[in-house]
PDB file of N, CA, C and O in Angstrom:
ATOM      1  N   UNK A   1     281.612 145.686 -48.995  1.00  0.00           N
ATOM      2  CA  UNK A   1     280.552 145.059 -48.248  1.00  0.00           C
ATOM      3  C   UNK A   1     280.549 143.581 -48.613  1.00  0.00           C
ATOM      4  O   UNK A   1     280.714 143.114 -49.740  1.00  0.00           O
ATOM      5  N   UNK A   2     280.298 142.804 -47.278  1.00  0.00           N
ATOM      6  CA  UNK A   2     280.686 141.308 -47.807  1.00  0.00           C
ATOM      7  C   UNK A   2     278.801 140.764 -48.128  1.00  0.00           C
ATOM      8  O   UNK A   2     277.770 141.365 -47.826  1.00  0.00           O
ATOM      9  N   UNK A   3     278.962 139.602 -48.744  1.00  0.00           N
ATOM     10  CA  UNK A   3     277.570 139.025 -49.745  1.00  0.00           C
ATOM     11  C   UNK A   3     276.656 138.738 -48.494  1.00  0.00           C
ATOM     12  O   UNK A   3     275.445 138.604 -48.666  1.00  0.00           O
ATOM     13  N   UNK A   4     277.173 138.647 -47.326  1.00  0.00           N
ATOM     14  CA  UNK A   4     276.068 137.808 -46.289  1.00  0.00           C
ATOM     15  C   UNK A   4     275.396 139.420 -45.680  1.00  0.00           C
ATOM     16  O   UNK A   4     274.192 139.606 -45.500  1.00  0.00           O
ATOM     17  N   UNK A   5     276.372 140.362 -45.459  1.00  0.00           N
ATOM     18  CA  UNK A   5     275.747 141.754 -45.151  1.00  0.00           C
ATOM     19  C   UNK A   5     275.025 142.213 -46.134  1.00  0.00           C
ATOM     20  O   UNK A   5     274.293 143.141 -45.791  1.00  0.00           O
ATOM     21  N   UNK A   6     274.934 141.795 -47.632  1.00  0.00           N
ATOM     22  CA  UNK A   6     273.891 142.774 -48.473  1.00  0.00           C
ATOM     23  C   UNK A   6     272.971 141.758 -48.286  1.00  0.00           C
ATOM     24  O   UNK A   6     271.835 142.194 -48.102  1.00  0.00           O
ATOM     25  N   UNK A   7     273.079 140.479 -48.269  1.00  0.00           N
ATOM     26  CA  UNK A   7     271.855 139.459 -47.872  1.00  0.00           C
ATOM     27  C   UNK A   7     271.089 139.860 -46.865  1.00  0.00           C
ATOM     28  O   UNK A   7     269.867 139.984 -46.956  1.00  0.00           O
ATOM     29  N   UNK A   8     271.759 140.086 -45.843  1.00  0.00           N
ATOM     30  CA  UNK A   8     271.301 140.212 -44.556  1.00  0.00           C
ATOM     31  C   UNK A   8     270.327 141.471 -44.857  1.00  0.00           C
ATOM     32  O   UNK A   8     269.102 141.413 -44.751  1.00  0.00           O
ATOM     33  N   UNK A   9     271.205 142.842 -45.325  1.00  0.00           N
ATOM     34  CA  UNK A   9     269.800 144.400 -45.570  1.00  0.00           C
ATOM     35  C   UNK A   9     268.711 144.088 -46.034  1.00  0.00           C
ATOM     36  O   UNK A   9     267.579 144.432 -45.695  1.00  0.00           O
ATOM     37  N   UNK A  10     269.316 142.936 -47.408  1.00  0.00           N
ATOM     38  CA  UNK A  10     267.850 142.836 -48.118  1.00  0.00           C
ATOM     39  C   UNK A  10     266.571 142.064 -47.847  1.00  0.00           C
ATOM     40  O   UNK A  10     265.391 142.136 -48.190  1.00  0.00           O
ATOM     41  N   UNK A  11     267.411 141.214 -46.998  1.00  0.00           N
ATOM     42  CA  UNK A  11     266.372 140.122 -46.196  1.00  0.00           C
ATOM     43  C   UNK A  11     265.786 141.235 -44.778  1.00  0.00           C
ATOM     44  O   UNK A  11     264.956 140.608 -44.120  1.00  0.00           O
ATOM     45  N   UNK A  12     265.907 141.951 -44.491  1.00  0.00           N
ATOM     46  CA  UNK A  12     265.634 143.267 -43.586  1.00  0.00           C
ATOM     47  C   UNK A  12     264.742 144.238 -44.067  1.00  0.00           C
ATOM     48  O   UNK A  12     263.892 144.743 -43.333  1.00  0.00           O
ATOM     49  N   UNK A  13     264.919 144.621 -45.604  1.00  0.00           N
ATOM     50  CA  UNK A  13     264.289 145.411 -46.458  1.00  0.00           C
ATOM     51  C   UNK A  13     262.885 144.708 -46.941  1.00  0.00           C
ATOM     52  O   UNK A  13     261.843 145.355 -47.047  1.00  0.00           O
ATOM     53  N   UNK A  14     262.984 143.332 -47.214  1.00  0.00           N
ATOM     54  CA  UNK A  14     262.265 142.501 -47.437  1.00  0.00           C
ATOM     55  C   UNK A  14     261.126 142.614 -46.553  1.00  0.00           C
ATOM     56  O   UNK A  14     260.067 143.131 -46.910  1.00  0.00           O
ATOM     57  N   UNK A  15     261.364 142.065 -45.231  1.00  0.00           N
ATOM     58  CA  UNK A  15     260.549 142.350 -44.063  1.00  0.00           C
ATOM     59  C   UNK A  15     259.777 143.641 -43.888  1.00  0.00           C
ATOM     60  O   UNK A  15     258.602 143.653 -43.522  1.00  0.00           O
ATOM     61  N   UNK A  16     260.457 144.692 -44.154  1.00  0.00           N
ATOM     62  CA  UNK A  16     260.109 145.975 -44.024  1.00  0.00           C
ATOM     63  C   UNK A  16     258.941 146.448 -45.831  1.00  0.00           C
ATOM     64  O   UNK A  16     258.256 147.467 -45.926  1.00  0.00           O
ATOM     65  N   UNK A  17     259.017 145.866 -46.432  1.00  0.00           N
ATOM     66  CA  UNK A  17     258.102 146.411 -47.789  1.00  0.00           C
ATOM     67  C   UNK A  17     256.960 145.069 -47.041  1.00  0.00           C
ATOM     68  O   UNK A  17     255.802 145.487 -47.067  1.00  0.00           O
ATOM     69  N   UNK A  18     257.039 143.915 -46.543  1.00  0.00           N
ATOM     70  CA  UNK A  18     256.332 143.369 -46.328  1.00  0.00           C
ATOM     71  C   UNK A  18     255.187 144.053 -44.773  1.00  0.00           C
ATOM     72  O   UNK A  18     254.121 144.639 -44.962  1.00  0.00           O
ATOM     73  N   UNK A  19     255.612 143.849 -43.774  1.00  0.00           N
ATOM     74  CA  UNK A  19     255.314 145.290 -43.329  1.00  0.00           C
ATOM     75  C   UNK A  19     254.137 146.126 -43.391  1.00  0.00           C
ATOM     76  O   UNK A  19     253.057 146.203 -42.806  1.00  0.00           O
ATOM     77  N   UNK A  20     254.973 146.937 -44.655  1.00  0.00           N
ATOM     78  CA  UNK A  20     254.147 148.353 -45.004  1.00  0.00           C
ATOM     79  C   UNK A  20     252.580 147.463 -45.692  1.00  0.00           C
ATOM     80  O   UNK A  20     251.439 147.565 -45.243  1.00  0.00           O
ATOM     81  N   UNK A  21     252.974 146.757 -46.699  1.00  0.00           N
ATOM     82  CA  UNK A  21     252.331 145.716 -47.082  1.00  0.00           C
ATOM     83  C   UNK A  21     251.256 145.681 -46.873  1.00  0.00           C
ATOM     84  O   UNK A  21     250.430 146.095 -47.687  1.00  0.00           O
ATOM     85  N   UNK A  22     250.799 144.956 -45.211  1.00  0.00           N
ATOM     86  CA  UNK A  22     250.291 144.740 -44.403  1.00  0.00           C
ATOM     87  C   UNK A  22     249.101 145.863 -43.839  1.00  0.00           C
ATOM     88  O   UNK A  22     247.880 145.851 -43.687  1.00  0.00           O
ATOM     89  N   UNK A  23     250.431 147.014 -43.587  1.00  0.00           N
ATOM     90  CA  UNK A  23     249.611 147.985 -43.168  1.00  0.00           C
ATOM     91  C   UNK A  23     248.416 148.429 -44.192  1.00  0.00           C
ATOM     92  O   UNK A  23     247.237 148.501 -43.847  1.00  0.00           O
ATOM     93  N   UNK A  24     248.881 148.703 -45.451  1.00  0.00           N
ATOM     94  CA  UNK A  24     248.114 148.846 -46.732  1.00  0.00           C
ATOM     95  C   UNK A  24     247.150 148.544 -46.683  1.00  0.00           C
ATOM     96  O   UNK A  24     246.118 149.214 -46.702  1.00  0.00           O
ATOM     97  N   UNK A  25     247.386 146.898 -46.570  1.00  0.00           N
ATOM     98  CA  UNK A  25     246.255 146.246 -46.497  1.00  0.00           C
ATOM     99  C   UNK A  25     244.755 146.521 -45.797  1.00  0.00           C
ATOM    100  O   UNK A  25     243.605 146.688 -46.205  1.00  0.00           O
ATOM    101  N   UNK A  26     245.459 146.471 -44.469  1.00  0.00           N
ATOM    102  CA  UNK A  26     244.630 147.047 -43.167  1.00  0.00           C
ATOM    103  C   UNK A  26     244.042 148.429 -43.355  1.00  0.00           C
ATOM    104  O   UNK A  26     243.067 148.871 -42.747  1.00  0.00           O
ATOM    105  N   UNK A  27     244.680 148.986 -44.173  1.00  0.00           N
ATOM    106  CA  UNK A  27     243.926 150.514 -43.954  1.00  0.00           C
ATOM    107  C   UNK A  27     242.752 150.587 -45.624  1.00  0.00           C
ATOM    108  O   UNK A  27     241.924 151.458 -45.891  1.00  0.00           O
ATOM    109  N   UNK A  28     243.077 149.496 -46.350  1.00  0.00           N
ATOM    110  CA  UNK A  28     242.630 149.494 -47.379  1.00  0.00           C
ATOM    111  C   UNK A  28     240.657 148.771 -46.780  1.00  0.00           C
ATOM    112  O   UNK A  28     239.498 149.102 -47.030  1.00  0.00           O
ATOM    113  N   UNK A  29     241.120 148.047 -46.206  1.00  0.00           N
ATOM    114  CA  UNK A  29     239.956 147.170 -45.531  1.00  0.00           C
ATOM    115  C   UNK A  29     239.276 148.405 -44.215  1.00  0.00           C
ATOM    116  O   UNK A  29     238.106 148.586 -43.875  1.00  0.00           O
ATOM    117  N   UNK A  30     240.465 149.031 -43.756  1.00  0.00           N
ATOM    118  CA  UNK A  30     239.138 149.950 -43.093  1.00  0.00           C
ATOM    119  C   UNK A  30     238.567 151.143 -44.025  1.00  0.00           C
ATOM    120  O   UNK A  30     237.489 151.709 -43.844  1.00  0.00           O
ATOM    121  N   UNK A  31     239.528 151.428 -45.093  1.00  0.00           N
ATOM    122  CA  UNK A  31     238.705 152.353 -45.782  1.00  0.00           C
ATOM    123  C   UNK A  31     237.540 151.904 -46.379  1.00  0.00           C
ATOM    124  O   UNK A  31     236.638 152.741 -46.422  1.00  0.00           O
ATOM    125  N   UNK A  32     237.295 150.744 -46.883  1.00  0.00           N
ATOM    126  CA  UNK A  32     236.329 149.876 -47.126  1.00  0.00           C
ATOM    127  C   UNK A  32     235.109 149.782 -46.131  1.00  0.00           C
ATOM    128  O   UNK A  32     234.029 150.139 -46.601  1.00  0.00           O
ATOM    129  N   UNK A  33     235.123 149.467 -45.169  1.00  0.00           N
ATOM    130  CA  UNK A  33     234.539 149.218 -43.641  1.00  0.00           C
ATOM    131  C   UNK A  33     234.095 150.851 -43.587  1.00  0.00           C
ATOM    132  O   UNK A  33     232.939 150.922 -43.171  1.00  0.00           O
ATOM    133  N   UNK A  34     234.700 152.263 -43.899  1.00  0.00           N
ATOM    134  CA  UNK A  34     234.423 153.401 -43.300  1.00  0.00           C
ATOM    135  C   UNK A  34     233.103 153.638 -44.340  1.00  0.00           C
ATOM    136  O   UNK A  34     231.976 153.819 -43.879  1.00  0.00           O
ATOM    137  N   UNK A  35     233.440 153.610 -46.147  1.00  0.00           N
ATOM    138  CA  UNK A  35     232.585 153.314 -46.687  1.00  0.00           C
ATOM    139  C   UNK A  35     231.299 152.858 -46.855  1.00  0.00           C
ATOM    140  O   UNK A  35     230.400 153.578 -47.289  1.00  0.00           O
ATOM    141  N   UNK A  36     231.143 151.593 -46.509  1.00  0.00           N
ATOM    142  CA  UNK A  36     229.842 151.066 -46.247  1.00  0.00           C
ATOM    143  C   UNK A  36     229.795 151.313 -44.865  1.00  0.00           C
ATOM    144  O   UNK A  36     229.182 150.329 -44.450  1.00  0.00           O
ATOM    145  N   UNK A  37     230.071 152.039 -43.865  1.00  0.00           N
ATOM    146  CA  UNK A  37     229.224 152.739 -42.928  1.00  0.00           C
ATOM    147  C   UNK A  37     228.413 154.293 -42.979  1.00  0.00           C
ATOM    148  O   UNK A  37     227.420 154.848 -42.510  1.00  0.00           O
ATOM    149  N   UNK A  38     229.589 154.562 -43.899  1.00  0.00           N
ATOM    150  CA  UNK A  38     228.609 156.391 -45.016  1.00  0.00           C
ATOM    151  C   UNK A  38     227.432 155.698 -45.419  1.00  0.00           C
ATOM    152  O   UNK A  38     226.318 156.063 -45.043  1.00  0.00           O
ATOM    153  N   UNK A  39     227.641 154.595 -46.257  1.00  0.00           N
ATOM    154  CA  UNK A  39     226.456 154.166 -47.147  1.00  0.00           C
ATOM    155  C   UNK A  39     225.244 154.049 -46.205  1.00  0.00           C
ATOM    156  O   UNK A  39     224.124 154.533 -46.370  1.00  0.00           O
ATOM    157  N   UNK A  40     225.819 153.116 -44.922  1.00  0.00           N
ATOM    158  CA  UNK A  40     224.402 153.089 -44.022  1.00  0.00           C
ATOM    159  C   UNK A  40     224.005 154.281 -43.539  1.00  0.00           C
ATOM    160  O   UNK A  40     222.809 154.522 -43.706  1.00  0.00           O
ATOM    161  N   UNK A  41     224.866 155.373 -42.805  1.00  0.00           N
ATOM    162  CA  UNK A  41     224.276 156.608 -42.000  1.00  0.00           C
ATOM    163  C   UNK A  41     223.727 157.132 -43.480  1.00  0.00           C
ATOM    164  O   UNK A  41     223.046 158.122 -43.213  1.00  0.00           O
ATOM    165  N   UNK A  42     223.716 156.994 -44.422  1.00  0.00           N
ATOM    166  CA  UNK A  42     222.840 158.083 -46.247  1.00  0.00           C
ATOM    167  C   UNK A  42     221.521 157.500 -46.080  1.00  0.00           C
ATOM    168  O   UNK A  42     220.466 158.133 -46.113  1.00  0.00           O
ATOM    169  N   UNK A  43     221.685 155.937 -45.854  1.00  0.00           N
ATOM    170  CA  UNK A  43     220.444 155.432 -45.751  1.00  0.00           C
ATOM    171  C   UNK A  43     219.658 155.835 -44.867  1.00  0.00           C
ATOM    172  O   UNK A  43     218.497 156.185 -45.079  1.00  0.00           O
ATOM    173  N   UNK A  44     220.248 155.821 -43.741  1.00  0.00           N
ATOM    174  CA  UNK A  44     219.129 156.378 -42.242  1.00  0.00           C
ATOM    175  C   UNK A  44     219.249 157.452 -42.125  1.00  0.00           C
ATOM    176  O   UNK A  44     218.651 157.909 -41.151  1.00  0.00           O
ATOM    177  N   UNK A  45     219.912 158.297 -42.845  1.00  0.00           N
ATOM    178  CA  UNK A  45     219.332 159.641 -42.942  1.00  0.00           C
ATOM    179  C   UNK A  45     218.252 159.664 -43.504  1.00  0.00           C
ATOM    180  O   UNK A  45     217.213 160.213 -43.139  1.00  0.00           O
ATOM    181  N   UNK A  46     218.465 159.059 -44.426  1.00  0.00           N
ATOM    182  CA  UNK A  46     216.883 159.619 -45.841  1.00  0.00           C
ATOM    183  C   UNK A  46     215.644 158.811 -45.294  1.00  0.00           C
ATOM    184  O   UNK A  46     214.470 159.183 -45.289  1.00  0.00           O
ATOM    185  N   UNK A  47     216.209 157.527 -44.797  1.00  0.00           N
ATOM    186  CA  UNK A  47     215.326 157.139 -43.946  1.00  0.00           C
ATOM    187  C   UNK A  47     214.201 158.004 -42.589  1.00  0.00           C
ATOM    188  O   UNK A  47     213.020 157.764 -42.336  1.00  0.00           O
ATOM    189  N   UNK A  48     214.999 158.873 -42.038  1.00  0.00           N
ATOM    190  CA  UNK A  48     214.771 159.508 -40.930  1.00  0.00           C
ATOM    191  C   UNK A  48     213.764 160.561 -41.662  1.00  0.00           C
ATOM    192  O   UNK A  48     212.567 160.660 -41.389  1.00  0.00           O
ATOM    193  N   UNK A  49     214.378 161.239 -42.526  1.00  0.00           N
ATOM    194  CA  UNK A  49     214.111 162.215 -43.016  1.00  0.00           C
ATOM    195  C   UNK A  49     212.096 161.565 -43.572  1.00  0.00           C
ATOM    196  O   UNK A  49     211.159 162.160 -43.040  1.00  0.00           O
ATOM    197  N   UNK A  50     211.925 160.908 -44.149  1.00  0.00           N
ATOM    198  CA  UNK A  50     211.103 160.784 -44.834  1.00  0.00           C
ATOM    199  C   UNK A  50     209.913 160.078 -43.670  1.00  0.00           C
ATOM    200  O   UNK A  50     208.768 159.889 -44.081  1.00  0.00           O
ATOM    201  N   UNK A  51     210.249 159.744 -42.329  1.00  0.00           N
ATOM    202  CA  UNK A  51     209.425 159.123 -41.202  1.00  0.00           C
ATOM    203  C   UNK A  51     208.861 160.908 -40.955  1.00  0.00           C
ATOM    204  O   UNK A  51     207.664 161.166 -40.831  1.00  0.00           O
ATOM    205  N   UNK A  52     209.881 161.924 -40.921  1.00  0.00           N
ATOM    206  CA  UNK A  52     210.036 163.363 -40.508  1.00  0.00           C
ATOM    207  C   UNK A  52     208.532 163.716 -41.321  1.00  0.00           C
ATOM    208  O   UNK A  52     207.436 164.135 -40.949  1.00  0.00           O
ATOM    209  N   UNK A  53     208.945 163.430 -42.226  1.00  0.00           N
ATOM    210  CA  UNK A  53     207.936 163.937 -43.521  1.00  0.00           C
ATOM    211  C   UNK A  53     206.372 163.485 -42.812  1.00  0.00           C
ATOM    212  O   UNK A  53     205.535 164.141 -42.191  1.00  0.00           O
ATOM    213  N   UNK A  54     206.456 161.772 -43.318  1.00  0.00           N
ATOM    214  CA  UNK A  54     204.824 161.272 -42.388  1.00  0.00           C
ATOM    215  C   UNK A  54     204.884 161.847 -41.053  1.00  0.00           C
ATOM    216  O   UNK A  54     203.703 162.029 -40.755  1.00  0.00           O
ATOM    217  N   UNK A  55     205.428 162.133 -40.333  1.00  0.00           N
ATOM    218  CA  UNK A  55     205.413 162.825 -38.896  1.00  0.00           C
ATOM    219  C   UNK A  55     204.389 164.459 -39.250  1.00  0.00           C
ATOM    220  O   UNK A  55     203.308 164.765 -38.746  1.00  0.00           O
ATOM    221  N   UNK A  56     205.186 165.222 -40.233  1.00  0.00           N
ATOM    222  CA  UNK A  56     204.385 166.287 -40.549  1.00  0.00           C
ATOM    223  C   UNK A  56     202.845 165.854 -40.804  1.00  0.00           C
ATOM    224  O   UNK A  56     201.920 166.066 -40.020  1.00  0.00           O
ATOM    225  N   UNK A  57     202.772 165.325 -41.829  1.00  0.00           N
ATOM    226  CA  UNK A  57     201.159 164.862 -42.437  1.00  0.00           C
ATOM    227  C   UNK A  57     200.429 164.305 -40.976  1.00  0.00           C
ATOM    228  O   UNK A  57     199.352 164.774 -40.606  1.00  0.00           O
ATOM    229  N   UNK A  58     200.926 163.582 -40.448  1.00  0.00           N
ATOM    230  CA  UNK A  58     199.940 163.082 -39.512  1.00  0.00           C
ATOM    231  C   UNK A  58     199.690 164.606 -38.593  1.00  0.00           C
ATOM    232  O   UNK A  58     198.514 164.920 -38.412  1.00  0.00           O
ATOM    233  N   UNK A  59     200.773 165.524 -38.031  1.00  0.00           N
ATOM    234  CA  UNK A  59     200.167 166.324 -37.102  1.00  0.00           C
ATOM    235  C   UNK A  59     199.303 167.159 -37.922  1.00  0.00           C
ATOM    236  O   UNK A  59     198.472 167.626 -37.145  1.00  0.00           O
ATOM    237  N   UNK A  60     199.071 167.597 -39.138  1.00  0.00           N
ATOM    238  CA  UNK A  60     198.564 168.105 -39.929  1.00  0.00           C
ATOM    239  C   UNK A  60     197.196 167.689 -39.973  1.00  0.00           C
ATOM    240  O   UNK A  60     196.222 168.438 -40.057  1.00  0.00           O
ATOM    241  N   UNK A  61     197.194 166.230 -39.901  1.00  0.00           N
ATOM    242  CA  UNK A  61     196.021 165.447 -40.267  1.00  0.00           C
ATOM    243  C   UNK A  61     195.294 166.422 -38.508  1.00  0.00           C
ATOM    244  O   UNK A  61     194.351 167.202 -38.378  1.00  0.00           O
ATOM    245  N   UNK A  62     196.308 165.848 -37.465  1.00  0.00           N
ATOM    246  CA  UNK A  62     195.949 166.107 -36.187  1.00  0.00           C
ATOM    247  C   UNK A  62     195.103 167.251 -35.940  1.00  0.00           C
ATOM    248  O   UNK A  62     193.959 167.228 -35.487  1.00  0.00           O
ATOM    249  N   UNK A  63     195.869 168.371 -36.326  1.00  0.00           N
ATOM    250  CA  UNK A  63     195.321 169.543 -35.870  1.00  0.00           C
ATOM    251  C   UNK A  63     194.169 169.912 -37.009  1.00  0.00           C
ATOM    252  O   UNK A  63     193.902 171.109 -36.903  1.00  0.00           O
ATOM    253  N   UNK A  64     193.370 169.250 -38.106  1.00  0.00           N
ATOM    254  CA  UNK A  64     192.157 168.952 -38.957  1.00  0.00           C
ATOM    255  C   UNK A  64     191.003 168.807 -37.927  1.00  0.00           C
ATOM    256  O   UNK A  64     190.067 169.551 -37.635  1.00  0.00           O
ATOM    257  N   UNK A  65     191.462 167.390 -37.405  1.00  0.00           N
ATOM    258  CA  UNK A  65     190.661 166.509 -36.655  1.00  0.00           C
ATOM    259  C   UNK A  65     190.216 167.672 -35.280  1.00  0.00           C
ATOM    260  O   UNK A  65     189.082 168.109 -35.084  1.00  0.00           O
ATOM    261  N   UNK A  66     191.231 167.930 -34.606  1.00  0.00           N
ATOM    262  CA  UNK A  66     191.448 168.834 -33.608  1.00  0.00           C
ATOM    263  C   UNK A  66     190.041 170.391 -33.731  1.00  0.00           C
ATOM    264  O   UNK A  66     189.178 170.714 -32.914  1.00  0.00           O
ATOM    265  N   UNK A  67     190.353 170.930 -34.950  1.00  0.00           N
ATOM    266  CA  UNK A  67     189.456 172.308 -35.294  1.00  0.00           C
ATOM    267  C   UNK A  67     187.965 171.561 -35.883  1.00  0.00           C
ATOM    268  O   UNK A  67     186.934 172.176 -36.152  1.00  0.00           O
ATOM    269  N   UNK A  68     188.153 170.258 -35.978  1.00  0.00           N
ATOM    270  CA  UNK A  68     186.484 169.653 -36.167  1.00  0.00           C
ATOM    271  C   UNK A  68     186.171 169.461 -34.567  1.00  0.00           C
ATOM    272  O   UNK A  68     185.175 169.973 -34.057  1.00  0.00           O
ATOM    273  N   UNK A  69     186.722 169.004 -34.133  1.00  0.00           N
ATOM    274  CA  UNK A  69     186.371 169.060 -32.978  1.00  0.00           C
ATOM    275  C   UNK A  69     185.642 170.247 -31.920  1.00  0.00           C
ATOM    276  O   UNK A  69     184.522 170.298 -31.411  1.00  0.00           O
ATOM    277  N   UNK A  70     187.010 171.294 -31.846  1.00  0.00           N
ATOM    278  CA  UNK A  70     186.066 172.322 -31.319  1.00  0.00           C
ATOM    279  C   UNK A  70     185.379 173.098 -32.635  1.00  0.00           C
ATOM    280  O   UNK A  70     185.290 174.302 -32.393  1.00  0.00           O
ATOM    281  N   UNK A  71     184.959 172.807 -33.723  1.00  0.00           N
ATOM    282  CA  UNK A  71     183.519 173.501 -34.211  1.00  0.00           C
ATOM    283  C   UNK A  71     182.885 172.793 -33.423  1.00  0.00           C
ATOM    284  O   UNK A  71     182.607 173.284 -32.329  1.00  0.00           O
ATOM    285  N   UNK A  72     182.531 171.648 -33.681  1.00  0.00           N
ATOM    286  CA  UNK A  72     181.710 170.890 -32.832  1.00  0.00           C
ATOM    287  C   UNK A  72     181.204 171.041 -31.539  1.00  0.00           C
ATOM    288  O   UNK A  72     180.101 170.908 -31.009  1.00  0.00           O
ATOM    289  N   UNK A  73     182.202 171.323 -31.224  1.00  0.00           N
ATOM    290  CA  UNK A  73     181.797 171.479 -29.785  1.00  0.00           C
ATOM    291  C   UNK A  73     181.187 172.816 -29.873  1.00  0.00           C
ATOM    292  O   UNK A  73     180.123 173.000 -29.282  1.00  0.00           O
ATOM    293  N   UNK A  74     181.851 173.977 -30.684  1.00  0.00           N
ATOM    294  CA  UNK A  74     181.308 175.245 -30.395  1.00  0.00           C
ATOM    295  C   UNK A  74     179.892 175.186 -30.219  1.00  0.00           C
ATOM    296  O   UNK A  74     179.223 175.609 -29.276  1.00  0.00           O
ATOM    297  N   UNK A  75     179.422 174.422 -31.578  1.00  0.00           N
ATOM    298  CA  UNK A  75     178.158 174.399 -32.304  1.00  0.00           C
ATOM    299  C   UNK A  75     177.258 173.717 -30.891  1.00  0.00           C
ATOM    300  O   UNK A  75     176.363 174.388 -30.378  1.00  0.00           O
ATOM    301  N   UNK A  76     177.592 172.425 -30.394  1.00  0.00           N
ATOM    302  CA  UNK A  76     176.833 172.115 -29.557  1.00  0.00           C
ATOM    303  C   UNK A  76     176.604 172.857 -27.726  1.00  0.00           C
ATOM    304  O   UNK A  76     175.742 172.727 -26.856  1.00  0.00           O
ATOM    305  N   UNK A  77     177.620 173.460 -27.820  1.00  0.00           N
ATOM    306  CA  UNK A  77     177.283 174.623 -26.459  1.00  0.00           C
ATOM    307  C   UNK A  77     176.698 175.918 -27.582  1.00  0.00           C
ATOM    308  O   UNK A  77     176.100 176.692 -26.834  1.00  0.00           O
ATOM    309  N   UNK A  78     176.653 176.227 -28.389  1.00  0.00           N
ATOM    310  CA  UNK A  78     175.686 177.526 -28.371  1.00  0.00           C
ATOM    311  C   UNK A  78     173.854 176.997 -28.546  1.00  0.00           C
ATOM    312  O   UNK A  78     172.831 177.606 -28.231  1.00  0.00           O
ATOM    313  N   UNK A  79     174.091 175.322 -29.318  1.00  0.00           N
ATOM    314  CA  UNK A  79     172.488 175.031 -29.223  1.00  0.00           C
ATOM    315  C   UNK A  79     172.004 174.860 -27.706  1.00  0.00           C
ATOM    316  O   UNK A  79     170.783 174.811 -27.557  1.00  0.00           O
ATOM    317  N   UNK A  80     172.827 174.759 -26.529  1.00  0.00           N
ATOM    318  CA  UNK A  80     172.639 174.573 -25.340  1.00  0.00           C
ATOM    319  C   UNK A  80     172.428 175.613 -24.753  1.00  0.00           C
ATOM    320  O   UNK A  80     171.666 175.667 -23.787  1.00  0.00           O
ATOM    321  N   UNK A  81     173.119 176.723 -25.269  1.00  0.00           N
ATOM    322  CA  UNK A  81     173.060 178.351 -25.140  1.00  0.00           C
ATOM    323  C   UNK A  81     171.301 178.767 -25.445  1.00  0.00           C
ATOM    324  O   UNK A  81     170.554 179.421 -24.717  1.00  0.00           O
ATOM    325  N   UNK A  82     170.993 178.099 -26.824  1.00  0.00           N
ATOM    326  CA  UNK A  82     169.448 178.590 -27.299  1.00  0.00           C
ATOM    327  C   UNK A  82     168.510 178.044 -26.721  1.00  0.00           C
ATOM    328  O   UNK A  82     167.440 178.652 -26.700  1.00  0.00           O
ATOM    329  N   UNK A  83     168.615 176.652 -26.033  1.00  0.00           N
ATOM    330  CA  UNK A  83     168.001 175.543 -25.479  1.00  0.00           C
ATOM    331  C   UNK A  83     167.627 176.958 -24.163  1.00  0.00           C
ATOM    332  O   UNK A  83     166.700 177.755 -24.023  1.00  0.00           O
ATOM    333  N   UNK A  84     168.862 176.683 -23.441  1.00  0.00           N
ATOM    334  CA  UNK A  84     168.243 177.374 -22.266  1.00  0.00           C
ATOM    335  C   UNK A  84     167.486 178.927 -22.057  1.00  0.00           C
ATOM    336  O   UNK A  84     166.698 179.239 -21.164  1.00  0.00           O
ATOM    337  N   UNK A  85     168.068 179.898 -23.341  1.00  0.00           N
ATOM    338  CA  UNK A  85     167.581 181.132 -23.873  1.00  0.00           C
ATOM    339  C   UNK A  85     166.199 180.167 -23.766  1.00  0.00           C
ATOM    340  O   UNK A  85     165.868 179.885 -22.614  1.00  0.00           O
ATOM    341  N   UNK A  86     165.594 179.780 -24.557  1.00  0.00           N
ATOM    342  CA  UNK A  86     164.553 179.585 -24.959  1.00  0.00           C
ATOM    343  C   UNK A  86     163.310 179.204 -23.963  1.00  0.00           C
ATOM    344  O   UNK A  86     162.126 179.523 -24.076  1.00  0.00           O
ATOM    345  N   UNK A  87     163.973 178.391 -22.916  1.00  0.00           N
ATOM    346  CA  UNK A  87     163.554 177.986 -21.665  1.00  0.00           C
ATOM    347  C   UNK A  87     163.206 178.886 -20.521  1.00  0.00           C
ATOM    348  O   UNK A  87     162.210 178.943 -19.801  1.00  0.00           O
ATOM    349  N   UNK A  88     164.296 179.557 -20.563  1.00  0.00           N
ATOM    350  CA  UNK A  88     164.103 180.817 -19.898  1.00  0.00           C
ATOM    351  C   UNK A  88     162.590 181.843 -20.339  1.00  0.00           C
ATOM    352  O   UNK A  88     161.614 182.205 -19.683  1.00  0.00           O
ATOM    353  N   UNK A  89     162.874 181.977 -21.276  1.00  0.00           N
ATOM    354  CA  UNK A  89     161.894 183.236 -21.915  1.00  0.00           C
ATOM    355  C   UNK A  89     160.976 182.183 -22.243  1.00  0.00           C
ATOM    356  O   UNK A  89     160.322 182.599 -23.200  1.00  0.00           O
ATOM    357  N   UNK A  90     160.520 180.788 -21.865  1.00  0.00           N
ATOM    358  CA  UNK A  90     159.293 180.502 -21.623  1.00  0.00           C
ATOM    359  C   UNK A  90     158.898 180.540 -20.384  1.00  0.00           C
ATOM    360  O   UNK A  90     157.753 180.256 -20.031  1.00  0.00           O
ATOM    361  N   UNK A  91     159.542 180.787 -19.853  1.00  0.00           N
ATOM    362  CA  UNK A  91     159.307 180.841 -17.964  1.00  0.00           C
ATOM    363  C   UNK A  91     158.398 181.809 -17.494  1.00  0.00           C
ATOM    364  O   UNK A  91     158.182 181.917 -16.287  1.00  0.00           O
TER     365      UNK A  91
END
């Protein structure tokens, strides 16, 4: 093999580790990039999760408010109930 043909492979080989190199690189930077996008969807999960949580308490709170309500109300149609009983049987 003459000196300009092993020049020539290695200057070929050269190119080619440079190259891969490259690619490395690139996949090193998206594994990076894939990373801190896990990190964000962990965040807005737990994020989500914990709005989920106050979401419970408030309908909780809701349906409190809700059963005061109809006592309330019960209470004020049966005094309307005695009101008119009472009216009646003064008649």
């Amino acid at each position: 093999m003459k000196i300009s043909e092993s020049s020539g492979k290695k200057e070929e080989f050269n190119e080619e580790i440079v190259e891969i190199q490259e690619k490395q690189r690139k996949c090193k930077e998206r594994i990076e990039e894939l990373i801190e996008d896990r990190k964000i969807i962990e965040k807005l999960q737990k994020d989500k999760l914990e709005l989920m949580k106050e979401e419970v308490e408030l309908m909780k709170e809701e349906v409190e408010i809700m059963k005061e309500m109809m006592k309330n109300t019960a209470e004020i149609m049966e005094k309307q109930l005695k009101d008119v009983a009472a009216w009646f049987s003064g008649v």
